[in-house]
N, C-alpha and C positions, 0 to 999 in steps of 0.2 A: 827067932826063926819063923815066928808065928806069924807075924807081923810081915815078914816078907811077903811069904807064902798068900798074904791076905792083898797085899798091894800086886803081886801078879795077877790072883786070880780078878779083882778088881779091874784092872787093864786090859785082861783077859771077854771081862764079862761088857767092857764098857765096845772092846772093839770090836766084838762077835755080837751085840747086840745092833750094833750098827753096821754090819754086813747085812742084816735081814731087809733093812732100807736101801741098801745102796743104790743109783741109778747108775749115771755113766759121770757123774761129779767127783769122779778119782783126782787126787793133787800127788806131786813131789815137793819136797822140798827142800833148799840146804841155806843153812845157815852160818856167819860165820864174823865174830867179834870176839869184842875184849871182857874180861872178868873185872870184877874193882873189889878190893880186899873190904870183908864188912868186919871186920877183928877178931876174923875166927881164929880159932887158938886149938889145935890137936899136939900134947905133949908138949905145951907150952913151946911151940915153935909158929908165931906169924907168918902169913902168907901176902906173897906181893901177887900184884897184879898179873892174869896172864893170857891167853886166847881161849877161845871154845870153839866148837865146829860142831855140827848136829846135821841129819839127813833123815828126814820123815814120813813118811805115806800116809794120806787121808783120804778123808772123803765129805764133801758138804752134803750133810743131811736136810738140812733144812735152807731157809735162803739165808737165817741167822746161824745156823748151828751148822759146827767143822769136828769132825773127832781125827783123829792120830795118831798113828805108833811111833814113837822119833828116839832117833840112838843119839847121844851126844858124848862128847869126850871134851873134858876141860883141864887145859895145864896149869898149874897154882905158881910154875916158874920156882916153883922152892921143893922140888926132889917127889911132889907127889902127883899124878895123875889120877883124876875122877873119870868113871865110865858112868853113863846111863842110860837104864832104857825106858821108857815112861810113855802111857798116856795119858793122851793131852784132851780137852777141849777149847774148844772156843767160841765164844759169840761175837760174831760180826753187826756192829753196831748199826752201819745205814751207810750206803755208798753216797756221796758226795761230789759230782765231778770227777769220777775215777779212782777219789778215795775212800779206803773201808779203815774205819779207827774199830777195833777190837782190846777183849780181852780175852784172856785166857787162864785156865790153874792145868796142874796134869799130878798124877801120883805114878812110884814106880820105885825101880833098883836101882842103887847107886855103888858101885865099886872104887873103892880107894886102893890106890897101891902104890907104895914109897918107900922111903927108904924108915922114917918114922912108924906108918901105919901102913898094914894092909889087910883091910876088913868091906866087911859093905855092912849096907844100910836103907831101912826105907827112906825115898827124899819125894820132896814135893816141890810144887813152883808153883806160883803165881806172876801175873805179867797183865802188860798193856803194850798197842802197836799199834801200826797204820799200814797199809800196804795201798801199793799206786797199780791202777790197772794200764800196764803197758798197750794192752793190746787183748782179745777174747782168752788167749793161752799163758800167757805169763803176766807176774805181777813180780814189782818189788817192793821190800819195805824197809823198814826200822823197827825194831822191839827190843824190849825193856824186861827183864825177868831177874825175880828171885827165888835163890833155890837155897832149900834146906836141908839135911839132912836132919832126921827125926826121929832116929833109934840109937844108936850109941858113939855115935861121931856128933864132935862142935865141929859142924861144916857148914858155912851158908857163905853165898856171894850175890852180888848184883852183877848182871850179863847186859851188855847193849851188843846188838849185834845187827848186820845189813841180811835180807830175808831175800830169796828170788824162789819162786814158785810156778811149775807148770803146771796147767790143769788142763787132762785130756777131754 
């Protein structure tokens, strides 16, 4: 519980410190791919492939740095559903023609609930992406993310998913 309690306040501290910077560099954004089984095992029952979806608000603090709160929800396709709520950073590497290649980690809560397990856990990610500038207000991308769970669940997968993002 401790450990939760320490990844909120964490997410808490990362996103409220980056209120005090904000300008008018506010973003949305939703995302929305496939899981790939990394051979996680909870109650010795494998997990197949299955979709994720996530919707996040940020904000670019810097020309390089993005922080944001993002909810995601992922289906394992085998009776259990993940919730999460996490934040994120990011470093945007150098735009290119339109394009920004990034990475990104975030820390946060994770909720399992199935018919096997249903607990939560702190989880983490790490990742890398690229996003295309459509235009001043929207962008789209591709990103790459693996997520862990890191407290009493064997839960991890690899995510690719397509990205579209406003920024006001």
């Amino acid at each position: 519980m401790k450990r939760i309690l320490s990844a909120v306040v964490v997410c808490c501290m990362v996103l409220g410190g980056a209120v005090g910077v904000l300008a008018s560099d506010y973003y949305v954004a939703g995302n929305a791919g496939i899981n790939f089984d990394t051979g996680t095992d909870v109650q010795d029952v494998d997990f197949d492939e299955g979709y994720q979806v996530s919707a996040a608000v940020g904000n670019k603090v810097t020309d390089h740095v993005r922080v944001e709160a993002e909810y995601q929800f992922l289906d394992t396709d085998m009776s259990l559903d993940v919730y999460t709520l996490m934040g994120n950073a990011y470093y945007d590497i150098a735009t290119f023609n339109g394009f920004t290649p990034y990475v990104t980690t975030g820390i946060g809560i994770g909720w399992f609930d199935g018919d096997i397990i249903s607990d939560n856990s702190v989880v983490y990610k790490v990742g890398a992406g690229v996003d295309y500038d459509i235009n001043t207000d929207w962008q789209v991308g591709v990103r790459y993310t693996y997520l862990d769970a890191i407290d009493n669940i064997d839960y991890d997968t690899n995510q690719v998913g397509v990205v579209l993002t406003y920024n006001f």
